[in-house]
C-alpha positions in Angstrom: 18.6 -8.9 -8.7 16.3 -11.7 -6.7 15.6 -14.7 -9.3 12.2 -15.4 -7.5 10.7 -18.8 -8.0 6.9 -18.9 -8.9 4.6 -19.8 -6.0 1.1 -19.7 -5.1 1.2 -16.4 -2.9 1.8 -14.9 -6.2 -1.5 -16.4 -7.2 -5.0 -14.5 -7.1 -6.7 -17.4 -6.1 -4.5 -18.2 -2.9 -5.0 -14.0 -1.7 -8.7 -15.1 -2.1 -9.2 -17.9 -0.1 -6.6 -16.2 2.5 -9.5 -13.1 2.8 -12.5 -15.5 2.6 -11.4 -17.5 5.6 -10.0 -14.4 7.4 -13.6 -12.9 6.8 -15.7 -15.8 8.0 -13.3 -15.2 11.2 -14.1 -11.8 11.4 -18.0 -12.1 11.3 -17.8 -15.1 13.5 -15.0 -14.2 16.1 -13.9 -10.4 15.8 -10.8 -11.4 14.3 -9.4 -8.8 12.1 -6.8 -10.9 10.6 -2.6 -10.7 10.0 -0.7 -7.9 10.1 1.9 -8.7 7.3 5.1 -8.2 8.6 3.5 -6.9 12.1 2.9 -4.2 13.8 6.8 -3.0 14.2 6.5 -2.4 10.4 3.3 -0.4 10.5 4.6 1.4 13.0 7.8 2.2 11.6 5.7 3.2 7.8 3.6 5.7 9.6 6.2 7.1 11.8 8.1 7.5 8.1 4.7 9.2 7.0 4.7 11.4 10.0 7.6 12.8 9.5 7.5 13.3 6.0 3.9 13.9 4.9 2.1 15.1 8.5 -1.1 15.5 8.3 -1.5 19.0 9.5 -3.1 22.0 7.3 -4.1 20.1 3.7 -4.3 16.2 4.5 -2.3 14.1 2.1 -4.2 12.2 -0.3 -2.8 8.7 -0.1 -3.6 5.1 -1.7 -2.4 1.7 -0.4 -1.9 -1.0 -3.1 -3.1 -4.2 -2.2 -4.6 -3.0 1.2 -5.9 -6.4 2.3 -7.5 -5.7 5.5 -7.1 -1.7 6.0 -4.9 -2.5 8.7 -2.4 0.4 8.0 -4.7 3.0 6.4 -6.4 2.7 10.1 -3.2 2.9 11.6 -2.7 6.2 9.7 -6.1 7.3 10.8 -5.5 7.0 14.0 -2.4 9.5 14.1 -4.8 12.3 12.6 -5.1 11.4 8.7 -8.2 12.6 7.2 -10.0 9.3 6.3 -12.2 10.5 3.3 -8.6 11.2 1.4 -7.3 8.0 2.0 -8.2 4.8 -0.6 -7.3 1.3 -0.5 -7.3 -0.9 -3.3 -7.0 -5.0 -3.5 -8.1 -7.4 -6.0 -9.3 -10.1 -3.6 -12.8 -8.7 -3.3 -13.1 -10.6 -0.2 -10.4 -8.3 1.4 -12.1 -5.1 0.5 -15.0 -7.0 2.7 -13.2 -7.0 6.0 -11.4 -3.9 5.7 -15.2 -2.5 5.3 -16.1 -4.4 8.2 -13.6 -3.7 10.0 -13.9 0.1 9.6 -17.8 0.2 10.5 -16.5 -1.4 14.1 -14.2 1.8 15.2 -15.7 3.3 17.8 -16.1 7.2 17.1 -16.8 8.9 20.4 -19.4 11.6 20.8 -19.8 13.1 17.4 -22.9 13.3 15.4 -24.3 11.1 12.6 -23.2 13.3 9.9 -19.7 14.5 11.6 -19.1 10.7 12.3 -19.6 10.3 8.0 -16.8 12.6 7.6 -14.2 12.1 10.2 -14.4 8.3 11.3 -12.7 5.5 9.8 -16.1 4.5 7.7 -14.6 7.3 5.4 -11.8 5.4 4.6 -12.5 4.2 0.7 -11.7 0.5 0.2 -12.8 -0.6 -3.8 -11.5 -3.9 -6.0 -9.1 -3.2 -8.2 -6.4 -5.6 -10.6 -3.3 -2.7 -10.1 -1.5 -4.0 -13.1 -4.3 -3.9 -15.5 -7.0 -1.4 -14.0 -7.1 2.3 -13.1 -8.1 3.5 -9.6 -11.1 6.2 -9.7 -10.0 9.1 -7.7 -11.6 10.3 -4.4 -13.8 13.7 -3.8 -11.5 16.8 -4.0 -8.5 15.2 -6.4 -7.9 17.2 -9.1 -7.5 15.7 -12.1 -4.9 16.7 -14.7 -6.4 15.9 -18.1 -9.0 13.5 -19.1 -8.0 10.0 -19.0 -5.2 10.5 -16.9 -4.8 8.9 -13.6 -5.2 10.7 -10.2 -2.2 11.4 -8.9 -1.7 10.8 -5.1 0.7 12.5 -2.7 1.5 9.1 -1.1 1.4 5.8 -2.4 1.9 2.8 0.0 2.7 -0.4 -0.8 3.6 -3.2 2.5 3.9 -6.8 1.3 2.1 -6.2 -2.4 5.5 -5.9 -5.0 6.7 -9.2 -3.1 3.1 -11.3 -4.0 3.3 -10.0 -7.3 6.9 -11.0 -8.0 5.7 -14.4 -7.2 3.6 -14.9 -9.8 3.6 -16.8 -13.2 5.2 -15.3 -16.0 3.1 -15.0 -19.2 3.1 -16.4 -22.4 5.4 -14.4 -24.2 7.5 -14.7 -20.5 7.2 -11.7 -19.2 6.7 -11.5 -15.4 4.0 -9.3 -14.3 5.9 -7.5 -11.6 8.3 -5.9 -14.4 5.1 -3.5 -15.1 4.5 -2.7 -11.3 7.2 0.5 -11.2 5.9 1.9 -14.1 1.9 1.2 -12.5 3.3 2.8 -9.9 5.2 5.8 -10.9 2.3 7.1 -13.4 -0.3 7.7 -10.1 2.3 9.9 -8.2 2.0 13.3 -7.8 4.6 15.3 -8.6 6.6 16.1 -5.3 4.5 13.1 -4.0 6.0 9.9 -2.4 6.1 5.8 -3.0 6.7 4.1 0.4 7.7 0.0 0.0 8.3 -2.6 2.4 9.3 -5.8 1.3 10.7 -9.1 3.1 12.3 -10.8 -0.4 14.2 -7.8 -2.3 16.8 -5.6 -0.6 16.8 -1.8 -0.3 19.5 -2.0 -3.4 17.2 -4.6 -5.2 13.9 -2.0 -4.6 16.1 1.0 -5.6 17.2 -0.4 -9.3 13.8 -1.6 -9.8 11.9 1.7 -8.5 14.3 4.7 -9.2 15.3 4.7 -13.1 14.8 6.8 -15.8 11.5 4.1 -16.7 9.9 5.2 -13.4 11.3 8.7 -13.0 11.1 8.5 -9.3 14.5 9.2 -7.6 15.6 7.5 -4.0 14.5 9.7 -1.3 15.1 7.4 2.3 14.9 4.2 4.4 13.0 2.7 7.5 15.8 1.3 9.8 14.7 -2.6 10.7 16.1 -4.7 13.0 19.4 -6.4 11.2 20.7 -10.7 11.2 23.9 -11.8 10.8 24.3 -14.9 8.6 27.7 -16.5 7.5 29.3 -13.4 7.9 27.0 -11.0 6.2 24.4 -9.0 8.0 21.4 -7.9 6.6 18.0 -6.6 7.3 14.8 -8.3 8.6 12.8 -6.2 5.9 13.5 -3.3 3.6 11.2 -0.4 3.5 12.3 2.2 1.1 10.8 5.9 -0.1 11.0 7.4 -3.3 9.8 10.5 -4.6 8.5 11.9 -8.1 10.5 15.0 -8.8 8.7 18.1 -9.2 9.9 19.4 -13.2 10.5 22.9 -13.8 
């Protein structure tokens, strides 16, 4: 398993000044900011969804972890997922800014006032929310299973955010803070639901021993195809992106 080395993108403060400045630009300029990874690996995570989870007949309810700027919750909008079931959650409260922002500035044709409140992009939820240590509040319609529990989401999303956290310090009793992240995770699945990861420092073997264990109960389901490198005789891949699903028990 990747020993990673403690770095400032694993810090909170960093993510924050990235979204303060990348905010200022937006307000001043129109810029919406980086597309971690670009737009090949959006592309690729909702062509995965497509196939997988399409949107017709009962619209997934799905949650991105560490959403920064809303970039692929919009993306996902765009191909016909119903925004008003779809949450993003970061804990730079400067990125839940812009992707606000940036979703009042989609254009949203001809409808009405009030149809425009339930189908445009503005429905898209963005709140602030510490992953590791806080619970997300569910949207309108989820059920929830028992009091206290978590809402439990068909698809949870994840591009760029297990990598930042793996950065981090560990803490005083050295424990790193990402070794708590599959479990995070795993607990907000539904049952039958799906965990989609793209990461850039751990391979797709790396992802499945850390996500697919009898700790996590999710079990390997498929892979995103990236573009492979060949280096001193190995190949590997540009990025891994990886899905895993919570089995439904009997």
């Amino acid at each position: 398993m990747t020993e990673l080395l403690p770095s400032k993108l694993g810090t909170k403060q960093h993510w924050d000044e990235v979204y303060s400045s990348e905010l200022a630009n937006f307000e001043d300029i129109g810029d919406e900011g980086e597309v971690w990874f670009g737009e090949d690996s959006v592309e690729k995570m909702v062509d995965w969804v497509l196939e997988n989870l399409p949107p017709s007949g009962a619209s997934p309810f799905i949650l991105e972890i560490g959403a920064g700027n809303g970039n692929l919750l919009f993306a996902l909008y765009q191909v016909g997922y119903a925004p008003a079931r779809m949450h993003g959650v970061d804990y730079s409260l400067d990125a839940v800014h812009l992707a606000q922002a940036i979703a009042m500035t989609r254009g949203d044709g001809e409808a009405t006032e009030d149809e425009n409140k339930e189908s445009s992009a503005r429905s898209i939820s963005f709140s602030m929310c510490d992953f590791l240590t806080e619970s997300v509040a569910p949207l309108k319609g989820m059920a929830v299973v028992e009091t206290g529990s978590p809402p439990l989401w068909d698809l949870v999303l994840d591009k760029g955010t297990f990598d930042a956290i793996a950065l981090a310090e560990k803490d005083s009793t050295g424990k790193a803070p990402a070794d708590a992240y599959p479990s995070r995770v795993a607990r907000v699945v539904k049952p039958g639901g799906f965990f989609l990861i793209t990461s850039c420092n751990f391979t797709e073997e790396e992802l499945r021993i850390k996500f697919a264990n009898e700790e996590t109960g999710l079990v390997y389901h498929s892979r995103i195809q990236f573009p492979t490198f060949s280096f001193g005789g190995k190949r590997g891949n540009v990025y891994s992106s990886v899905a895993f699903q919570k089995p439904v028990r009997g």
